[in-house]
VOBA-1610 file (N, C-alpha, C; in pm, whole numbers, padded with zeros to 5 digits, always signed):
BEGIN
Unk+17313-03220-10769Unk+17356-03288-10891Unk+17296-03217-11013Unk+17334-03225-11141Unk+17321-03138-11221Unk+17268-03229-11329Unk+17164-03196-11405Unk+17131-03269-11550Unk+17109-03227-11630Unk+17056-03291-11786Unk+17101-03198-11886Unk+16934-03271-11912Unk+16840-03218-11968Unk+16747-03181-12054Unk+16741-03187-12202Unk+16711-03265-12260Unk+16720-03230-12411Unk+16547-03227-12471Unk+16477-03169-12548Unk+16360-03129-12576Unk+16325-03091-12720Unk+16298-03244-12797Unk+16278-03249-12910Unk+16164-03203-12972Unk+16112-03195-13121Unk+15984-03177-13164Unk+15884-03251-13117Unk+15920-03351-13158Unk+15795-03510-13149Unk+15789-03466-13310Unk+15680-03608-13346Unk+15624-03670-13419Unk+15503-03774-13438Unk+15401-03743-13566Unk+15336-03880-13536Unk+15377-04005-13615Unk+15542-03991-13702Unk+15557-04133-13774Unk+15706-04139-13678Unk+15643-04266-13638Unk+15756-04345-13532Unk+15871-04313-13558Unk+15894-04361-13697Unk+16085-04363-13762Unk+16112-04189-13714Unk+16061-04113-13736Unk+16157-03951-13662Unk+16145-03993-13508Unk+16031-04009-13452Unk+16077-04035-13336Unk+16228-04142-13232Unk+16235-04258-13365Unk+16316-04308-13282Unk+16431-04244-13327Unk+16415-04196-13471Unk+16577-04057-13484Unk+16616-03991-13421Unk+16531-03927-13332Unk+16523-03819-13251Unk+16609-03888-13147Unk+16566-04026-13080Unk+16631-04041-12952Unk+16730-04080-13021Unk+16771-04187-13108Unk+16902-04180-13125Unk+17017-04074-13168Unk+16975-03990-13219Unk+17035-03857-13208Unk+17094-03834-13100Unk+17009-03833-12996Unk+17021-03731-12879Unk+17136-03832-12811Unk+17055-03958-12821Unk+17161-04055-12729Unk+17358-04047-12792Unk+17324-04025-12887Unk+17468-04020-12990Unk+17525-03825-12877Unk+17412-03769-12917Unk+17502-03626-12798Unk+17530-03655-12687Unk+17459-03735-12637Unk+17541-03735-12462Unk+17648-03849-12465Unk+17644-03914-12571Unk+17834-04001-12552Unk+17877-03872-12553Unk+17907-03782-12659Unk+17971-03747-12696Unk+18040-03583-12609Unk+17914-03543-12512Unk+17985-03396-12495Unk+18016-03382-12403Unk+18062-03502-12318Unk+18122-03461-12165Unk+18065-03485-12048Unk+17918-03466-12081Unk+17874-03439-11957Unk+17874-03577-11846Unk+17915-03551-11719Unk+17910-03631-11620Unk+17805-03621-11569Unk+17709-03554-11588Unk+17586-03586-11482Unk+17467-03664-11520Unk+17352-03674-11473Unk+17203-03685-11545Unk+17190-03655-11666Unk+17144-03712-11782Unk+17117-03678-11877Unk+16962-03780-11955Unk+16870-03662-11994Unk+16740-03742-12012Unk+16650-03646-12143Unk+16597-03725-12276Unk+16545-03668-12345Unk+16379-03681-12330Unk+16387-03618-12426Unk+16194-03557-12401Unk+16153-03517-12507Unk+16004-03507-12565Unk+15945-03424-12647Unk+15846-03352-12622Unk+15837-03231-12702Unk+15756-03127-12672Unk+15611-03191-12700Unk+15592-03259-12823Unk+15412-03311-12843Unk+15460-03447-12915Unk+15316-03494-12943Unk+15354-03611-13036Unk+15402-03764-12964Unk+15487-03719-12911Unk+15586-03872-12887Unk+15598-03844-12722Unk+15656-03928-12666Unk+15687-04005-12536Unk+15876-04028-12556Unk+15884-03982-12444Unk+15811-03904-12283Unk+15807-03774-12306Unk+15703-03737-12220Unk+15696-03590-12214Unk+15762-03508-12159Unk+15752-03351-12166Unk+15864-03273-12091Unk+15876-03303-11996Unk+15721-03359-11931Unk+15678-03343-11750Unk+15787-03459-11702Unk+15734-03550-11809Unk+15854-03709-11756Unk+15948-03701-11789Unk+15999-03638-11818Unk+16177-03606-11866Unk+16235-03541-11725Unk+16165-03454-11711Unk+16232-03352-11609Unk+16146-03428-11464Unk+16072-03518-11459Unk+16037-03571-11342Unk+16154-03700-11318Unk+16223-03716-11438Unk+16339-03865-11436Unk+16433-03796-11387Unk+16474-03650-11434Unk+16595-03599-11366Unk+16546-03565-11185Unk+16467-03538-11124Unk+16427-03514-11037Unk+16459-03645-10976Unk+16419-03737-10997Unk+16411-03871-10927Unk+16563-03941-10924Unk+16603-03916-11011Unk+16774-03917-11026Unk+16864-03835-10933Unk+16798-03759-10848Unk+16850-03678-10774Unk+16907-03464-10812Unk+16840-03511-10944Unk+16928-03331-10957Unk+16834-03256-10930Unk+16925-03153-10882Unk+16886-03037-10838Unk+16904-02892-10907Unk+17027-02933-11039Unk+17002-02794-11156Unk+16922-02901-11280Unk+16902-02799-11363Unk+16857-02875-11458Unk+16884-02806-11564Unk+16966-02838-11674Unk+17018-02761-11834Unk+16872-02798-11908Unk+16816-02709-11944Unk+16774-02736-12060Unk+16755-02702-12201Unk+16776-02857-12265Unk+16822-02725-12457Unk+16718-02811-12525Unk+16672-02686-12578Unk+16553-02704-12704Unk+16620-02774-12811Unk+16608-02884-12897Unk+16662-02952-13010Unk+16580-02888-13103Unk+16568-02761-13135Unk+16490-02678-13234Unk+16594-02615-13327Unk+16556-02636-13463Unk+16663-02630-13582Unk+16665-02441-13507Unk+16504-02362-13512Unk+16518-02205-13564Unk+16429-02193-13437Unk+16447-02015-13352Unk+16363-01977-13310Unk+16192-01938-13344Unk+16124-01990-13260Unk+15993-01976-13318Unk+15901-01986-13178Unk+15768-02010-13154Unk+15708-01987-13054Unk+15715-02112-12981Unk+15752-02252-13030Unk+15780-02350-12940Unk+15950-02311-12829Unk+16026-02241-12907Unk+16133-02233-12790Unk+16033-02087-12729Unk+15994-01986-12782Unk+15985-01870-12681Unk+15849-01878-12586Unk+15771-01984-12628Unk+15656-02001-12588Unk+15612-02138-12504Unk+15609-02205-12584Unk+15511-02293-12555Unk+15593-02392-12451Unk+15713-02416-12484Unk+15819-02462-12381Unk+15826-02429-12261Unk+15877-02250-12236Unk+15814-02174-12153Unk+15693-02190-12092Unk+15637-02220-12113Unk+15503-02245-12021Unk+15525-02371-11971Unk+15544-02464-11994Unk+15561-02581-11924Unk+15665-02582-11843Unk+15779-02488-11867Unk+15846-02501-11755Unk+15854-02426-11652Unk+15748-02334-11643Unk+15671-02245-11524Unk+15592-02332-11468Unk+15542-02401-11535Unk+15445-02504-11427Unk+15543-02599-11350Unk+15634-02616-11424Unk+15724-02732-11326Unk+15809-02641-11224Unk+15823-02521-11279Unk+15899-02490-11125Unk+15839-02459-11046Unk+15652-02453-10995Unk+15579-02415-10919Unk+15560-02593-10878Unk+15595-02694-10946Unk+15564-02825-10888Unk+15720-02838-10826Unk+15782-02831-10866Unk+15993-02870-10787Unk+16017-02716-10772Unk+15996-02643-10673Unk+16072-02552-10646Unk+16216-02534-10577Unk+16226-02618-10565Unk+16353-02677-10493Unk+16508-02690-10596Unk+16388-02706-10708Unk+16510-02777-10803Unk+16525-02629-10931Unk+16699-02589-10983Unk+16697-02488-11033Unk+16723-02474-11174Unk+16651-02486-11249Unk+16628-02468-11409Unk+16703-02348-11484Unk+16792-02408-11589Unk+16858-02335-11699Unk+16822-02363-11838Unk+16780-02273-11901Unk+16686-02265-12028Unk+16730-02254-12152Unk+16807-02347-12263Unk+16893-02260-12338Unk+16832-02235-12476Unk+16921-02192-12555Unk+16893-02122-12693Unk+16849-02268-12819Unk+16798-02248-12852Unk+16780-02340-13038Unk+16891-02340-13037Unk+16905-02408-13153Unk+17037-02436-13266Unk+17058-02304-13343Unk+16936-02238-13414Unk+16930-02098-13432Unk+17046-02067-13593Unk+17094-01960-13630Unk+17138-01943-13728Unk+17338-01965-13635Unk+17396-02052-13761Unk+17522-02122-13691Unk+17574-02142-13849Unk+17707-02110-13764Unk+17842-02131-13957Unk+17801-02279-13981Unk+17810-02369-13876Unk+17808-02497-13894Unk+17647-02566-13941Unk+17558-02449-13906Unk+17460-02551-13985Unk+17482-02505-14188Unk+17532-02372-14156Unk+17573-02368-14335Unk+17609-02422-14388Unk+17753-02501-14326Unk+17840-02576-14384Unk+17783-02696-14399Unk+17685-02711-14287Unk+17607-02881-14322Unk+17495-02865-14465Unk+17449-02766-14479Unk+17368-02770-14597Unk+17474-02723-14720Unk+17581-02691-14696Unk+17647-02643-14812Unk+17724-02791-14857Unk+17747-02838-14770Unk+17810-02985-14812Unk+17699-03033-14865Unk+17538-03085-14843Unk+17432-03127-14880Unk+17418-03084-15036Unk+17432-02976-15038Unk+17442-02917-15158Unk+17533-02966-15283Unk+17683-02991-15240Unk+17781-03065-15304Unk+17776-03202-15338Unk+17748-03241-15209Unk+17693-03389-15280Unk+17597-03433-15349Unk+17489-03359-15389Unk+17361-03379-15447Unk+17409-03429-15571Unk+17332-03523-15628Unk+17366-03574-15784Unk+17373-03463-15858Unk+17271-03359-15890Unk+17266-03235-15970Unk+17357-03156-15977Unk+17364-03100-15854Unk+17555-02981-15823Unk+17626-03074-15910Unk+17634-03200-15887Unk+17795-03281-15947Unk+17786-03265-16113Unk+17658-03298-16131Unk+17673-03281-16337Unk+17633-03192-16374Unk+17575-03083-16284Unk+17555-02939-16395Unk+17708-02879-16375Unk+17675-02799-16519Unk+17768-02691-16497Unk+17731-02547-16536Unk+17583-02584-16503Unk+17555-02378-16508Unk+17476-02383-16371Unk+17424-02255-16367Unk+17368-02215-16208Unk+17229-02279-16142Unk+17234-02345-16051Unk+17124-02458-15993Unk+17063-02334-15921Unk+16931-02346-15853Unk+16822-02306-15799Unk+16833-02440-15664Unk+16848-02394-15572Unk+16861-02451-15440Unk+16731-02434-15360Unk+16648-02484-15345Unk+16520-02451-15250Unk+16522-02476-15137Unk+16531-02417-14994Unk+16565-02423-14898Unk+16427-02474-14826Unk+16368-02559-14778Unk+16232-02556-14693Unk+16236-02585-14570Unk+16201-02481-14503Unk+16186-02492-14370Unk+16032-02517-14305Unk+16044-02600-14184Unk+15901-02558-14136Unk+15769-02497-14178Unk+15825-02371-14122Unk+15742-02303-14096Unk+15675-02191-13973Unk+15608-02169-13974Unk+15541-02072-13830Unk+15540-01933-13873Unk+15441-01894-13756Unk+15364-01727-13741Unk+15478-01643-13777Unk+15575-01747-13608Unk+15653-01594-13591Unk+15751-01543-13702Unk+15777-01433-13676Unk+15866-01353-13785Unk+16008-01452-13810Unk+16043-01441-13690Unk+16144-01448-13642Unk+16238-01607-13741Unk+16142-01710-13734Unk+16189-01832-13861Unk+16205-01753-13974Unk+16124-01702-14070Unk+16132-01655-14200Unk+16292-01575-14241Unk+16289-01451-14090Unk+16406-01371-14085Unk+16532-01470-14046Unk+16527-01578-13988Unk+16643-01655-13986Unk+16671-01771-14082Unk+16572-01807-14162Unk+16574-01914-14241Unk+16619-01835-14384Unk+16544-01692-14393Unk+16622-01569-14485Unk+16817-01593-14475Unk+16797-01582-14387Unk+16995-01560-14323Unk+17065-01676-14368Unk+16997-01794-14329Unk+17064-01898-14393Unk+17085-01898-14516Unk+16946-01898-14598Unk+16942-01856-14731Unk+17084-01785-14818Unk+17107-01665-14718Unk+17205-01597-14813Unk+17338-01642-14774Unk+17366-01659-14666Unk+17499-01736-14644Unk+17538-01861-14728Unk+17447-01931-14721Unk+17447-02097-14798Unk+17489-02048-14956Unk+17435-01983-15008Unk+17432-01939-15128Unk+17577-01849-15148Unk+17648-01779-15031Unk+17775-01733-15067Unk+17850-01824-15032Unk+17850-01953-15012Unk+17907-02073-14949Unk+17962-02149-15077Unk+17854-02147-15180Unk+17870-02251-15275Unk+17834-02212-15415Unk+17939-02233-15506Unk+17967-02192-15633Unk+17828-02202-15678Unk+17766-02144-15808Unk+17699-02143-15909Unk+17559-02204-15845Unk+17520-02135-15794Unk+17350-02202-15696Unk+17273-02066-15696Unk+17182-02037-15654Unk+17038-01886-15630Unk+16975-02007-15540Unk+17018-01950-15436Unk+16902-01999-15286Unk+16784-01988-15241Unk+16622-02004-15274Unk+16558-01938-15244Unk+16482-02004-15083Unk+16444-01969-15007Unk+16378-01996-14870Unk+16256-01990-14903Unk+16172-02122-14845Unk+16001-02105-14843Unk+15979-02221-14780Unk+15843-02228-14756Unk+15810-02316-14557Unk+15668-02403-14569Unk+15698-02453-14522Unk+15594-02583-14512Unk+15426-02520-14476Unk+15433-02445-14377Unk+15312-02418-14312Unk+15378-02232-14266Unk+15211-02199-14247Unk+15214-02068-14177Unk+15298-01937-14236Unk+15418-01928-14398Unk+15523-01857-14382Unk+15445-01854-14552Unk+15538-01708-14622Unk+15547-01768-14742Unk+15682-01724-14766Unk+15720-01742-14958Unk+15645-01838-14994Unk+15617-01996-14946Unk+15483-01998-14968Unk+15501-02166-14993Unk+15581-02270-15028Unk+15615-02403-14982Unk+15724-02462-15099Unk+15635-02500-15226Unk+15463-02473-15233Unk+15405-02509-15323Unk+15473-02422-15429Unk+15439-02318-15394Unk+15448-02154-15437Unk+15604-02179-15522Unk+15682-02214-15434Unk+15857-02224-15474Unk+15840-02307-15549Unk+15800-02430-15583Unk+15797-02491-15708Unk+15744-02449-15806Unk+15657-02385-15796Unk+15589-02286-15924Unk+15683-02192-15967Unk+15736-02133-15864Unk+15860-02049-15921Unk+15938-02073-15996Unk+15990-02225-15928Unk+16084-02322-16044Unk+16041-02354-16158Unk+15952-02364-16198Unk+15909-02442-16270Unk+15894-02297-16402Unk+15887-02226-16335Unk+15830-02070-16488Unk+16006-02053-16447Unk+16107-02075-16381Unk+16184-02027-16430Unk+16309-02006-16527Unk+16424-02000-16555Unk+16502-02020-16650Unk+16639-02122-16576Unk+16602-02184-16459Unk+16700-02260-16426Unk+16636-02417-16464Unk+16720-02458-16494Unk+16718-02638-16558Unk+16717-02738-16443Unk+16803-02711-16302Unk+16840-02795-16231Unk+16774-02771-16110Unk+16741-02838-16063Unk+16643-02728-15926Unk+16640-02868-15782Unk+16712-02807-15680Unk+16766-02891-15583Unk+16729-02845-15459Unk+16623-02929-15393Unk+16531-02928-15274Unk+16612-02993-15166Unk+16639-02885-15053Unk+16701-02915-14927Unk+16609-02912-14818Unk+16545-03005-14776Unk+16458-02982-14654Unk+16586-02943-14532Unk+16517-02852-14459Unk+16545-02819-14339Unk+16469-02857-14242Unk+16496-02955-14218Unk+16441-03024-14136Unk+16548-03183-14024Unk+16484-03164-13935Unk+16634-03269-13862Unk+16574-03392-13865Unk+16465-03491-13886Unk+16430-03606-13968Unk+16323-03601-13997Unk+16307-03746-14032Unk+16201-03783-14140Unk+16042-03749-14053Unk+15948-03733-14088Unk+15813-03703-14065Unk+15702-03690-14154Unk+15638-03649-14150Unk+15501-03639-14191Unk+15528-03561-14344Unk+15609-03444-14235Unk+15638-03327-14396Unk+15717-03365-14457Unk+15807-03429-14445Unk+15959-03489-14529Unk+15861-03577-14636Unk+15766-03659-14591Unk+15675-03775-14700Unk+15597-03637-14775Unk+15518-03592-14753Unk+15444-03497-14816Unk+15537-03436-14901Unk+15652-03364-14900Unk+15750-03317-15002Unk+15784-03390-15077Unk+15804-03552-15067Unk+15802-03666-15157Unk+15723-03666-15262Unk+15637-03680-15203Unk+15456-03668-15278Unk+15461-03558-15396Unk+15514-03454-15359Unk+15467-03324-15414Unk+15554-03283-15514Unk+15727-03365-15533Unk+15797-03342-15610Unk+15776-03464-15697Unk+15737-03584-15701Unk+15720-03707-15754Unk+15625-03674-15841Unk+15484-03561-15816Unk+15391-03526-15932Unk+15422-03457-16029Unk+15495-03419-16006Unk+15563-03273-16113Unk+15616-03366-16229Unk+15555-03331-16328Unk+15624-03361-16470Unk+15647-03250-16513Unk+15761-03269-16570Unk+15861-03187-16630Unk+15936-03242-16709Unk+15940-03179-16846Unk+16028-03239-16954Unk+16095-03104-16962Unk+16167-03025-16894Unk+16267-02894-16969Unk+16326-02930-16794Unk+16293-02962-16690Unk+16390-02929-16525Unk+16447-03086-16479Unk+16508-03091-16414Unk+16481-03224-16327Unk+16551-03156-16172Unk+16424-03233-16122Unk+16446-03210-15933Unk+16516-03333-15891Unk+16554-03273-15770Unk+16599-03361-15675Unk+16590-03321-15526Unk+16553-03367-15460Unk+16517-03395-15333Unk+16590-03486-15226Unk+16686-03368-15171Unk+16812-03426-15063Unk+16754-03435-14938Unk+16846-03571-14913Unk+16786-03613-14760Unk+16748-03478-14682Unk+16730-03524-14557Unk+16700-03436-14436Unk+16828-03426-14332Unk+16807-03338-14260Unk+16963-03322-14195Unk+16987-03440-14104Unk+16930-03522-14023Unk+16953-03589-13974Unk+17072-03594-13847Unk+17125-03699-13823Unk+17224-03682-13732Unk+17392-03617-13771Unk+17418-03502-13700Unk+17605-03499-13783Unk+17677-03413-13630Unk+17790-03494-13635Unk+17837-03430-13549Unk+17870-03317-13506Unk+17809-03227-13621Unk+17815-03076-13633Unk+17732-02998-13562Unk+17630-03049-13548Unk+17500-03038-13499Unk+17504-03085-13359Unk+17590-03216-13267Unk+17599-03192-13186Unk+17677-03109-13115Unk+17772-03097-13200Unk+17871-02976-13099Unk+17835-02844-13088Unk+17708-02813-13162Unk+17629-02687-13149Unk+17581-02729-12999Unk+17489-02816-13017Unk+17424-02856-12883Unk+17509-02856-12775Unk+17636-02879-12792Unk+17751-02881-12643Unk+17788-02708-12617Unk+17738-02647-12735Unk+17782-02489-12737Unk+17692-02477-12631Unk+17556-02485-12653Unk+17450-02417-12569Unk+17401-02503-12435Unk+17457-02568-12429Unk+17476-02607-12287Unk+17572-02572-12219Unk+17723-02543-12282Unk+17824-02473-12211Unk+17762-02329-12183Unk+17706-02253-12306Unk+17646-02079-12253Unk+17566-02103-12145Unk+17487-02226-12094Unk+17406-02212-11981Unk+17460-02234-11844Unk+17599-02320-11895Unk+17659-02323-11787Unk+17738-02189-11685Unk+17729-02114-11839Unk+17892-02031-11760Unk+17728-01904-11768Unk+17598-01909-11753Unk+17500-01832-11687Unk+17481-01756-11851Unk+17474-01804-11960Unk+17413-01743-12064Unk+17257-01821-12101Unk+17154-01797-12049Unk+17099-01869-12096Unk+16965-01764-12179Unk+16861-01869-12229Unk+16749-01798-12297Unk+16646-01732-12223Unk+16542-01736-12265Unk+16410-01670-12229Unk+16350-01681-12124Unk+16375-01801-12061Unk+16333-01822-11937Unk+16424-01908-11801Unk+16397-01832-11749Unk+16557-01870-11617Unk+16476-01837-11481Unk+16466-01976-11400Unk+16454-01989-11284Unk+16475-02037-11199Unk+16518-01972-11019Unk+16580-02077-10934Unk+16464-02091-10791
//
């Protein structure tokens, strides 16, 4: 029997966590699958990978899909995931694990921040060129910065009269501290903060915090939701479970 794996961030403020499962629960109405299907998080929250993939076990399967719910590649899909699921196939060897890709750079997550973009109060009443601040995460690896870069420039050829700039919560620069300083010396008036991020948490409140101090009598900010749930986003997720099906999978693959 075959199951599907899903393998969120976690969190330590409840409300992302229960986003998270309802998210996920909203993907498996939706993509077909007939078999097992069971979510999990990497830290933070309950259940863990171990009990996720010990529910599909006990359920009877014997493959196992699994997709990282990670907006960008970074060392939790190439790493740290990876390791836990080397330990589980030395505990179920029996049972045969498929590993798949992030969400990663996708037309459809453009189009979800380019719509974000349109609807923002600001896009609607300016009519000269907005400053879009993109914030992502964060992390070591290269590899976020160079893909959260990519988004950057696509989003920005997406949507009339905007300058996109990318900068990250932790570990990357610039800073989004840094990026507001930018805004703030620069010659744009309108300046429109897109977290990249798939819900609410710790950092989503802290970006609250940090745009709420800023006085400014020459800009006004605004600060758009978080991506949250869209059906755009799950049919990515049905992408990369179909590539694992038909034997495309990521970094780590074992039977």
């Amino acid at each position: 029997m075959e199951a599907i794996l899903y393998i969120c961030h976690g969190s330590r403020v409840k409300e992302a966590s229960e986003q998270a499962v309802s998210f996920i629960e909203k993907c498996m109405k939706i993509n077909g699958f007939k078999g097992i299907q069971e979510y999990s998080f990497l830290e933070l929250s309950d259940p863990s990978i171990e009990e996720g993939f010990q529910k599909c076990v006990e359920k009877g399967a014997s493959t196992i899909y699994i997709i990282p719910v990670l907006l960008l590649t970074a060392a939790h899909a190439k790493k740290d995931i990876p390791e836990v699921l080397e330990k589980l196939s030395l505990k179920y060897p029996h049972v045969q694990m498929k590993y798949g890709k992030p969400i990663g750079v996708h037309p459809q997550m453009v189009k979800i921040a380019a719509d974000k973009i349109r609807s923002a109060s600001l896009y609607k009443e300016s009519d000269e060129t907005m400053l879009v601040i993109l914030v992502g995460r964060g992390s070591s690896d290269p590899d976020v910065k160079r893909d959260l870069g990519k988004m950057a420039a696509l989003i920005e050829q997406q949507v009339e009269q905007i300058v996109v700039q990318d900068c990250y919560l932790t570990a990357a620069e610039p800073s989004f501290e840094e990026a507001l300083q930018m805004a703030e010396h620069s010659s744009y008036r309108h300046v429109l903060v897109i977290p990249y991020l798939l819900f609410t948490g710790i950092l989503m409140k802290s970006m609250e915090k940090t745009i709420n101090k800023i006085k400014s009598d020459h800009k006004e900010y605004e600060l758009a939701p978080y991506l949250g749930y869209n059906p755009l986003i799950a049919g990515i997720l049905k992408e990369r479970i179909d590539e694992m099906m038909v034997g495309n999978e990521y970094a780590f693959i074992t039977s």
